[in-house]
Residue, then its C-alpha position, 0 to 999 in steps of 0.5 A: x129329233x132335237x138333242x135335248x138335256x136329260x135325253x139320256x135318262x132312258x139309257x142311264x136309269x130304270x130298268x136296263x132293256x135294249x136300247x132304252x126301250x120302254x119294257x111291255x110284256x108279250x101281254x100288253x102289246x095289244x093295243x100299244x102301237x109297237x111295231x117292232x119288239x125284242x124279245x129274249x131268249x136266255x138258253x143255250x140247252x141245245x147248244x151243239x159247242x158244248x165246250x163253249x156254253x154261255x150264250x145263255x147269257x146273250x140277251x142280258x149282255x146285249x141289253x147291256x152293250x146296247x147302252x153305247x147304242x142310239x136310236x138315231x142314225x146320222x148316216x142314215x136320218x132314221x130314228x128307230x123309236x119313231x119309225x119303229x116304236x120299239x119296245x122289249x118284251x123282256x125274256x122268253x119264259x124257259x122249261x129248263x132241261x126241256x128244249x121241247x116245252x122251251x120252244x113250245x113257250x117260245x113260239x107262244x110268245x112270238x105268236x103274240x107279238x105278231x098278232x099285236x101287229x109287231x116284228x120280232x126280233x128275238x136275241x140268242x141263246x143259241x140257234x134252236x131258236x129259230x125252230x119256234x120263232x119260223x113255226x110262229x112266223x111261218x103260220x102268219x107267212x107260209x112259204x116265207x124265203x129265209x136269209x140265214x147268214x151264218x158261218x155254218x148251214x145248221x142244216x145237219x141231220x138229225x137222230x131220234x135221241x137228238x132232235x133238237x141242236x143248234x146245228x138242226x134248225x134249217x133243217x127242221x124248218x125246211x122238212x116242217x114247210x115253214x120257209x120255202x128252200x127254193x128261195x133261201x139262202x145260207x150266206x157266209x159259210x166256211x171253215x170246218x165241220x165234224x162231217x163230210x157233206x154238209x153243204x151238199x145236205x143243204x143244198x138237197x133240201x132245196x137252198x141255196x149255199x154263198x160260201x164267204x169266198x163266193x160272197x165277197x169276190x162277187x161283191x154284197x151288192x151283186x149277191x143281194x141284188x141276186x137275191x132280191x131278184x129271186x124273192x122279190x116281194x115275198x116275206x124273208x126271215x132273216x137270221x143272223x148268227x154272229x159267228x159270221x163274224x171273225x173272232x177278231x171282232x166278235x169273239x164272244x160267240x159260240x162256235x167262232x171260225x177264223x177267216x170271217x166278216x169283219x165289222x165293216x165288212x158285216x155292216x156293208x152286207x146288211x146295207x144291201x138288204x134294202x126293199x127286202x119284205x124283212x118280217x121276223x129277225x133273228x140274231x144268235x149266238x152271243x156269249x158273254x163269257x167268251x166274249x172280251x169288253x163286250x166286243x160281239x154283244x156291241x157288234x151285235x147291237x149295232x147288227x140289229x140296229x143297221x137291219x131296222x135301218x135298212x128295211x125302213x130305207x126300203x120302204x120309205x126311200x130317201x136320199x141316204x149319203x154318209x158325208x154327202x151334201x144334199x144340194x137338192x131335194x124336191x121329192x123326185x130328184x136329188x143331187x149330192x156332192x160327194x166328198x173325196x172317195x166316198x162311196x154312193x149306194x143306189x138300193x134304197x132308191x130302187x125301192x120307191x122308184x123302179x125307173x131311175x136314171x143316175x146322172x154323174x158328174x166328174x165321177x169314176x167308171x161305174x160297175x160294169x159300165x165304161x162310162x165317166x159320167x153323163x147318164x146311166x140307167x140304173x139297171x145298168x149298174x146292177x143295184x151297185x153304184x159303189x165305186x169312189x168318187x173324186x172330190x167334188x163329184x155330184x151324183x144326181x138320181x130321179x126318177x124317169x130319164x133326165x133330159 
């Protein structure tokens, strides 16, 4: 996409909507070619921090944040109008003082949105809203895996006189059979709880608990390698709660625990998400009123566009070098130079071509090999080829051996 005078009137005036995207109500989605459409959910009647209320706010705040936010990625060559054709649905209609009907309301529109052919992405509100989006969702996908990344399980128990919490959802979406537990996964989980034995809840109901140590002394790459190796092709509902980041860098969210991701850190995880079958996204728990110059709801923003920038990337594979020079470029093979400590990442490649062959040159020792060049075959590197490479270094990838 060229830069053009007046490309900015999408962002700059008219109705504010996320990213700038043309606004089309659930009704009219039909027919218009969307592929992918976000909907608002501005409720926080079932938030389990109730000395921290707000999050109702979220989808607004977002809209807002998201005006420092462009379609188009230079790290990644992806413009998500034209891979996505995005459009926002507005908000969700509400029951106000009533977290049944609300999500009765909430589950008709997405079920709306998936009939006309689109991904949903919902932005919180708080987490209850993953209860109506997997019963829509799931419907489509049964036994789809869900990715919950989040610093808490929301896999509590529950009572007769409160069903419904932001700390119940994964519950409930496991006991109603709309996910399959055997292959989700809660990632990021840490600090403290009002009661003992939640972990170990979680894991009876079948999934499998990262906690943030476990996260990052394996590395993002390792974890999501493993978990894409689990699920393989099968559909994933992703769901992002943004008190997975430390408040430092998002402290707008409900229920914010010190030792998190930092945006880095955050963004990285999401980069190993690629040839992930990504059919629902769901992002969490921003609230305004906690939140300083907008912090989490722009980091927010950016969450939701790096998760549209990695699925394309796992279904339409292409060279992808943040301050690399593309040498060659035929299709099959592709060489890079690299600058001084840059970093290579290989996913995307794995999507379209499951037998490569890494050819470095002049680089350092790879994850778990001991070689300093010459050929490597990918499965060798386990998804992970993000060690720095000196100056100069090219890294060649095709598919089949090099000869």
């Amino acid at each position: 996409m060229s830069v053009e005078a007046g490309g900015f009137a999408s962002i700059t005036s008219g109705v504010i909507s996320m990213l700038g995207a043309p606004h089309v109500p659930t009704g009219e989605l039909a027919g218009s070619g969307a592929g992918a459409a976000f909907l608002g959910f501005p409720y926080d009647g079932a938030n389990a921090a109730i000395e921290r209320p707000g999050s109702a706010n979220g989808p607004r705040g977002l809209r807002i944040a998201s005006n420092m936010c462009f379609p188009w990625s230079f790290e990644w060559d992806i413009d998500l109008f034209e891979t996505y054709g995005l459009v926002d649905c507005g908000d969700s209609p509400l029951a106000i003082g009533n977290v049944v009907r609300t999500h009765e309301l909430v589950q008709a529109e997405i079920r709306t949105i998936l009939e006309a052919g689109a991904i949903p992405i919902t932005i919180g509100g708080d987490g209850s809203v993953t209860v109506p989006v997997a019963r829509a969702v799931g419907k489509k996908y049964p036994k789809m895996a869900a990715l919950h990344i989040d610093s808490h399980t929301d896999s509590y128990p529950y009572g007769a006189e409160e069903k419904y919490n932001s700390a119940t959802q994964f519950t409930h979406v496991a006991e109603e059979g709309l996910v399959d537990p055997e292959f989700s996964w809660h990632v990021g989980i840490r600090s403290t709880t009002y009661a003992q034995g939640v972990v170990p809840r979680a894991m009876s109901l079948g999934y499998k608990v990262v906690s943030i140590d476990e996260l990052i002394r394996g590395g993002f790459a390792q974890r999501m390698a493993e978990f894409r190796d689990k699920v393989g092709k099968r559909p994933v509902y992703l769901c992002f709660d943004m008190d997975v980041f430390d408040p430092s860098c998002a402290p707008g969210v409900c229920t914010p625990s010190w030792g998190g991701l930092s945006a880095r850190e955050g963004i990285d995880l999401l980069r190993c998400l690629t040839d992930l079958n990504i059919v629902a996204v769901d992002v969490n728990t921003v609230s305004p009123p906690q939140d300083v110059n907008g912090m989490a709801a722009h980091l927010c923003a950016h969450v939701i566009y790096e998760t549209l920038y990695t699925r394309d990337m796992g279904l339409n594979p292409h060279p992808h070098m943040l301050d690399g020079h593309l040498i060659e470029d035929d299709g099959k093979r592709w060489t890079m130079k690299l600058r001084a400590g840059q970093t290579f990442a290989n996913p995307p490649f794995q999507a379209g071509f499951p037998d490569l062959t890494v050819l470095l040159t002049f680089g350092h020792s790879l994850p778990r090999t001991k070689s300093r060049g010459g050929q490597v075959p990918l499965s060798k590197c386990e998804y992970g080829l993000l060690a720095p490479f000196l100056d100069g270094s090219e890294v060649c990838v095709q598919s089949g051996p090099i000869v």
